[in-house]
N, C-alpha and C positions, 0 to 999 in steps of 0.2 A: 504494500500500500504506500501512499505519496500524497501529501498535503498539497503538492503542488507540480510539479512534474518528473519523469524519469527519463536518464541520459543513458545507455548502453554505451560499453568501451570500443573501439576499434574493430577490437576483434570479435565482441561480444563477450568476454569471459567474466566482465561485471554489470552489473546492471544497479546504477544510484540513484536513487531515491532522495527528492528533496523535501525538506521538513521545517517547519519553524524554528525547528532548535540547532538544526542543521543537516549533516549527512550521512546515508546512511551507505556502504558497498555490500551488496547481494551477488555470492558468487558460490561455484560448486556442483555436486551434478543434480540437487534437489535444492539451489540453491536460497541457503539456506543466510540469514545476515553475516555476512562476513567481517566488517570493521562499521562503528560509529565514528564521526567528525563531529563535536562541539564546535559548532558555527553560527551561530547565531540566521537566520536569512538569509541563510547562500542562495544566491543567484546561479553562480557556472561553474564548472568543472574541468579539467582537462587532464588527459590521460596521456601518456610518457612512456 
Protein backbone atom coordinates (compact mmCIF):
# COMPACT_ATOMS: atom_id res chain seq x y z
CA UNK A 1 0.00 0.00 0.00
CA UNK A 2 1.05 3.94 -0.70
CA UNK A 3 -0.27 7.04 0.75
CA UNK A 4 0.77 8.42 -2.32
CA UNK A 5 2.60 6.82 -5.10
CA UNK A 6 4.83 3.84 -6.01
CA UNK A 7 8.39 4.02 -8.05
CA UNK A 8 9.71 0.52 -9.30
CA UNK A 9 13.73 0.25 -9.68
CA UNK A 10 15.23 -0.15 -13.08
CA UNK A 11 15.31 -3.33 -13.05
CA UNK A 12 12.23 -3.96 -11.16
CA UNK A 13 13.94 -5.72 -8.11
CA UNK A 14 12.20 -2.84 -5.60
CA UNK A 15 9.38 -1.50 -5.79
CA UNK A 16 8.96 2.06 -3.14
CA UNK A 17 6.35 3.16 -1.74
CA UNK A 18 5.69 6.73 -0.65
CA UNK A 19 4.31 7.61 2.76
CA UNK A 20 3.98 10.74 4.91
CA UNK A 21 6.42 9.75 7.13
CA UNK A 22 8.51 8.62 4.32
CA UNK A 23 9.93 5.57 2.50
CA UNK A 24 9.23 2.40 2.36
CA UNK A 25 11.64 -0.41 -0.27
CA UNK A 26 9.56 -3.67 -1.13
CA UNK A 27 11.61 -6.39 -2.40
CA UNK A 28 12.20 -10.33 -2.76
CA UNK A 29 10.36 -13.11 -4.24
CA UNK A 30 6.92 -12.42 -2.15
CA UNK A 31 8.14 -9.29 -1.66
CA UNK A 32 7.92 -8.63 1.36
CA UNK A 33 9.13 -4.65 3.13
CA UNK A 34 12.43 -4.64 2.73
CA UNK A 35 14.01 -1.36 4.27
CA UNK A 36 12.02 1.95 5.97
CA UNK A 37 13.57 5.66 5.19
CA UNK A 38 12.53 8.26 7.86
CA UNK A 39 11.74 11.13 5.53
CA UNK A 40 9.44 13.03 6.31
CA UNK A 41 7.35 13.93 2.57
CA UNK A 42 9.49 12.56 0.14
CA UNK A 43 8.68 13.52 -3.08
CA UNK A 44 11.57 11.27 -5.47
CA UNK A 45 13.69 8.73 -5.43
CA UNK A 46 16.45 7.51 -7.49
CA UNK A 47 18.15 4.27 -7.87
CA UNK A 48 22.00 3.66 -8.59
Amino acid sequence: WTETYAVWSPLGTYLATFHWRGVALWAGPKFSQFQKFYHPEARFISFS
